[in-house]
N, C-alpha and C positions, 0 to 999 in steps of 0.2 A: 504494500500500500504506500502511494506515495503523501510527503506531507507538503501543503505551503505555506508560506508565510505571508498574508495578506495586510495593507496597508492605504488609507484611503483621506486623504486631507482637502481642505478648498485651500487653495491662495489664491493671495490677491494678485494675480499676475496671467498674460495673456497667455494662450496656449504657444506661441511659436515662442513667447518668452521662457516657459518650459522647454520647449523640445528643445531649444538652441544648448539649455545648462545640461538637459539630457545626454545629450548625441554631440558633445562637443568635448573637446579635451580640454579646454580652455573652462568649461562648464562642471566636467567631473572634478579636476583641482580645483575649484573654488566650495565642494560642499561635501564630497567622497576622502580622494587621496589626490596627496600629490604629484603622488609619482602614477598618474595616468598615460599613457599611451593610446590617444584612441584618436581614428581615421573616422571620417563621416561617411562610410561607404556602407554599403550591405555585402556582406560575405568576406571583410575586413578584419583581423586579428584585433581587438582590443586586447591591453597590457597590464593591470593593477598591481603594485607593489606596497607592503604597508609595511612601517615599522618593524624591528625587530623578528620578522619574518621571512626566511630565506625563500621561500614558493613567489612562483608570480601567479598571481589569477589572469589567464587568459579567456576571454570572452566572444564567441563567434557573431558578429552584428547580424541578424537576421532579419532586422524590420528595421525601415527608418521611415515614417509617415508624417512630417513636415506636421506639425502642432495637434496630432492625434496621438500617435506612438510611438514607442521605441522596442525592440523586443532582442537580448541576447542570449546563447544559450555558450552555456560554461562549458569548454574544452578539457577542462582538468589544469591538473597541479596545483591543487589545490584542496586540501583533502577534506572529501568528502560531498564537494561540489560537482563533481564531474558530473554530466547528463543534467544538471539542474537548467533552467530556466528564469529571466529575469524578463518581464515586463512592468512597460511603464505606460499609461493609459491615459489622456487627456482628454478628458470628458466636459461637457458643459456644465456648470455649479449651478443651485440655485438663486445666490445676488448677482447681481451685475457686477463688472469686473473679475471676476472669478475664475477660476477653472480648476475642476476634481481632478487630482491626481491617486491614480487607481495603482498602486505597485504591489506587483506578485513575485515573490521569488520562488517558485514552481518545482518539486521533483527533488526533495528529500526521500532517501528512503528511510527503512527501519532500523536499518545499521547505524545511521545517525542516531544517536543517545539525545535523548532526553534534553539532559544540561546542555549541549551543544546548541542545540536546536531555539532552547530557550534564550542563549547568550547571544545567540544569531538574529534572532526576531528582536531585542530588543536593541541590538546596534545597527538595525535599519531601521528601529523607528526613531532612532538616534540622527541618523543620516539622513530620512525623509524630512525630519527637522529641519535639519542644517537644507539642504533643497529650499525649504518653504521659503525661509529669508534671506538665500540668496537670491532666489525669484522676486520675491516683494522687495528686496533692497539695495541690491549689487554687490553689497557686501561678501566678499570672502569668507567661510568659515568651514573649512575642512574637518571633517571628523579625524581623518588619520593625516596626520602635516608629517613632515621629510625631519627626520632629526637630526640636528646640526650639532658638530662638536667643536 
């Protein structure tokens, strides 16, 4: 059985203003990691590196739909993401100004434990944070920043 981890916020921000922080490398370091690598192409190797972690999360771009979606699915190296899936969903809000961002990280199995799973769900909705106000603000605020010595 697979599990996901679903996540759903309005911001105050247009939908292309989304996809752009989405689908952008320029987008992922300002609210993910810093040490992003990501092409805006479909079927494009995206790169994530974080902290204190030797694995890169490689990401296969499968969807880019310009202020609607973004959809990657995990290559591996990265344990225990492999075969996972990540979508991002830009749906219309209820206020004006608005737009529902719908994030699924898709295709855990059962061999993922428990604590993992829960330590994972709760630093993406750490990260979908960090997302909202960068969208509403411009502001920078990377959940995982490059540690400097």
């Amino acid at each position: 059985m697979s599990r996901d981890i679903l996540h759903a916020v309005e911001i105050r921000a247009e939908p292309t203003t989304l996809f752009d922080a989405i689908a952008t490398q320029r987008g992922q370091t300002a609210f993910w990691t810093t040490d992003a690598q990501v092409e805006q192409r479909v079927g494009s190797l995206a790169s994530f590196g974080f902290p204190n972690t030797p694995e890169r999360m490689k990401m296969r771009i499968e969807k880019l739909e310009p202020g609607r979606a973004v959809e990657w699915a995990c290559e591996g190296d990265y344990p225990g993401w492999a075969g996972t899936r990540l979508t991002w969903q830009l749906l219309p809000a209820p206020n004006p100004g608005e737009t529902t961002l719908f994030f699924r990280h898709a295709g855990f199995g059962d061999d993922y434990g428990d604590a993992q799973y829960a330590h994972v769900n709760w630093v993406w909705g750490q990260i979908v944070g960090r997302l909202k106000a960068y969208a509403e603000t411009g502001q920078p605020q990377p959940f995982f920043a490059a540690v400097t010595v």
